[in-house]
LOVEXTI-334340 format. One record per residue: residue in three letters; y, x, z of N, C-alpha, C in turn. Coordinates in steps of 0.2 Angstrom, whole numbers, plus 2048, in hexadecimal, padded with zeros to 3 digits. Layout:
BEGIN
ALAYXZYXZYXZ...
This chain:
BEGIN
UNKE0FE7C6ECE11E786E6E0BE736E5UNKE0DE6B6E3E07E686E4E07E656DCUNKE03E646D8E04E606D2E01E596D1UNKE03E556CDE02E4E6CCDFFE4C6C6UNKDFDE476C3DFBE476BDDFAE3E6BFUNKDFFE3D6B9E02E326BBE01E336B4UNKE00E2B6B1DFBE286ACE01E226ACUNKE07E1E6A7E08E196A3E06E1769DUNKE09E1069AE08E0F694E0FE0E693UNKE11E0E68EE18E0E689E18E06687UNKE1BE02686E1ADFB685E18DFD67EUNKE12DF8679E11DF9674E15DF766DUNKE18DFA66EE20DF8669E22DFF665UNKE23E0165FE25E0865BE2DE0A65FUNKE30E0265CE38E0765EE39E07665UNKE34E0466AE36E03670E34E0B674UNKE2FE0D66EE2BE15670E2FE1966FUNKE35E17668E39E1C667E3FE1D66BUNKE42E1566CE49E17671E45E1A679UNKE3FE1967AE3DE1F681E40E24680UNKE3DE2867BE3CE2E676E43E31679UNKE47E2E675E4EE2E674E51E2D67AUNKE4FE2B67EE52E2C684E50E32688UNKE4AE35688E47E3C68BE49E3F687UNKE4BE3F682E4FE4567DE55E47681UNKE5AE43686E60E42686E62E3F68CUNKE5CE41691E5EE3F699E64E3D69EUNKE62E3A6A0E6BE396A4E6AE3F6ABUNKE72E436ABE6FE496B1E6CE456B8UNKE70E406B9E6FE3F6C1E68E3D6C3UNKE64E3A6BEE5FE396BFE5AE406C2UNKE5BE446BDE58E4D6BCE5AE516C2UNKE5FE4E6C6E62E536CCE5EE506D1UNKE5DE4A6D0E5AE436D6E52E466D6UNKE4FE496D1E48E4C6D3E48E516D5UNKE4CE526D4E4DE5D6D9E4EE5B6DEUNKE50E556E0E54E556E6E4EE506EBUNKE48E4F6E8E44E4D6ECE3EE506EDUNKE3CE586E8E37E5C6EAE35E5B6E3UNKE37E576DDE31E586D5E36E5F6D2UNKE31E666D1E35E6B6D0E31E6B6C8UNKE2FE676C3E2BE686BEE2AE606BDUNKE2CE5F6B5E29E586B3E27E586ABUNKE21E576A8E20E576A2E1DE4F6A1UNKE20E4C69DE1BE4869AE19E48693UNKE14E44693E12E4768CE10E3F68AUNKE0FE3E683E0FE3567FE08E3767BUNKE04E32678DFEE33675DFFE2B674UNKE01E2866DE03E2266DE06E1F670UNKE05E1A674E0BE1567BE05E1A680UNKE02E1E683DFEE1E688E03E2768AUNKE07E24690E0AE2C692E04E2F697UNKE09E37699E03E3B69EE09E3E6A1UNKE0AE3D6A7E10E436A8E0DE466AFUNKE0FE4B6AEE0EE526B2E13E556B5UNKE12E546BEE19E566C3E16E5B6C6UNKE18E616C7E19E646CDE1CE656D0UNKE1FE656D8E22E626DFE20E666E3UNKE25E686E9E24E6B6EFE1DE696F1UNKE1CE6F6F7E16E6C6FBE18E65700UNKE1EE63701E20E5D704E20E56701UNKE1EE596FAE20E516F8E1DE4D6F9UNKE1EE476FAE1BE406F9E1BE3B6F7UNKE17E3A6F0E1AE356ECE1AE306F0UNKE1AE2D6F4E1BE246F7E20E266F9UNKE23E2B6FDE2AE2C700E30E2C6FDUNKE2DE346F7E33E386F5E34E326EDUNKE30E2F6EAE32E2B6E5E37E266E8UNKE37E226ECE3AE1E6EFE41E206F2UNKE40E256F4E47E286F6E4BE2B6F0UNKE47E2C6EBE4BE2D6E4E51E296E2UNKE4FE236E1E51E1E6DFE56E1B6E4UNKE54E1B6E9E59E196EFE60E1E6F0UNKE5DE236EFE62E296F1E68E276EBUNKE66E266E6E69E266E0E6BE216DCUNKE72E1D6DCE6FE1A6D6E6EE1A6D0UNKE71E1F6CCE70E216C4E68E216C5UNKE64E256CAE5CE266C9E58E1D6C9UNKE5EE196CDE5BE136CEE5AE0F6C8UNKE61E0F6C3E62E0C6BCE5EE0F6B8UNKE5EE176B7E58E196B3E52E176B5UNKE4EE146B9E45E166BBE48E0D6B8UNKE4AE096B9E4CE016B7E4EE026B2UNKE52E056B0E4FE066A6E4AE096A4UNKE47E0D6A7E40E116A1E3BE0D6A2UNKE3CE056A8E34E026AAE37DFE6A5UNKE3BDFC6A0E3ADF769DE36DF8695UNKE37DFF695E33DFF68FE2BE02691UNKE29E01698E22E0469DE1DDFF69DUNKE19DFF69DE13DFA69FE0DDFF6A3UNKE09DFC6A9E08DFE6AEDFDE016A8UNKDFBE056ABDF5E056A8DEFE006ABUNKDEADFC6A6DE5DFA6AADE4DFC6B0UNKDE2E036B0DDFE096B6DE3E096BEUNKDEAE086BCDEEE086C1DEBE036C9UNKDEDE066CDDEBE046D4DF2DFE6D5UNKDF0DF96DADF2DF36DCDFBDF76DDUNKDFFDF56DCE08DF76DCE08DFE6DBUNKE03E016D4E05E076D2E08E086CBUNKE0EE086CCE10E086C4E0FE0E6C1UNKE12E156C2E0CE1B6BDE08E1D6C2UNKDFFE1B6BEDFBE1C6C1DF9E236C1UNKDF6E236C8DF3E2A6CADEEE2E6C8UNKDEBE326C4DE7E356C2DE3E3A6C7UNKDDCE396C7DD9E3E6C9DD7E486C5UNKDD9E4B6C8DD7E526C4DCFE526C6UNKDCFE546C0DC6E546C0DC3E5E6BDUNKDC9E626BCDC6E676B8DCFE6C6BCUNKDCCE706BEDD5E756BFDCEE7D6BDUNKDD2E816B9DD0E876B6DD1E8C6BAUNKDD6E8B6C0DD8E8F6C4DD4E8F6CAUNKDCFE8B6CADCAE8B6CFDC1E916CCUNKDC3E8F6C7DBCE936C4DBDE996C0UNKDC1E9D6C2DC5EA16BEDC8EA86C3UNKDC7EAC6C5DCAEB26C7DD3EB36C7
């Protein structure tokens, strides 16, 4: 199993925060079957004002440049959804050169220093 940890900003706008909100309340399935069906077996994201954190865990094959790409392609309902949820998205300073959720580096896992 491998884990990820990607970095957005939410466009800075209240009701733009909430129709997101509102819409992860109430997911469209085809999108939700279209990650299964590319190796993301775990997805949390988490909001801290407009600034998200989301947390994937994936087969030992995934790979993000491949299996995102093949999401959207494989699907269109995943295509319409990731094209609607960038409109309420704005990419982070920190973000690398055509990185729309930026990548974060793990600096601390407890299960390294811990029996």
């Amino acid at each position: 199993m491998k884990h990820y940890a990607l970095t957005l900003n939410l466009r800075d706008d209240p009701e733009i925060i909430e129709r997101y909100k509102e819409y992860h309340r109430r997911p469209w399935p085809e999108p939700l079957q279209g990650l299964k069906e590319v190796g993301i077996e775990g997805m949390l994201i988490y909001l801290l004002g407009r600034r998200m954190f989301m947390h994937m865990t994936t087969t030992d094959d995934f790979d993000p440049a491949r299996d995102f790409a093949r999401y959207v392609e494989r699907n269109p309902r995943a295509a319409e959804w990731d094209e609607l949820m960038r409109t309420f998205q704005e990419r982070v300073p920190e973000a690398a050169e055509g990185e729309w959720w930026a990548s974060m580096e793990c600096v601390f896992d407890l299960r390294d220093h811990v029996d």
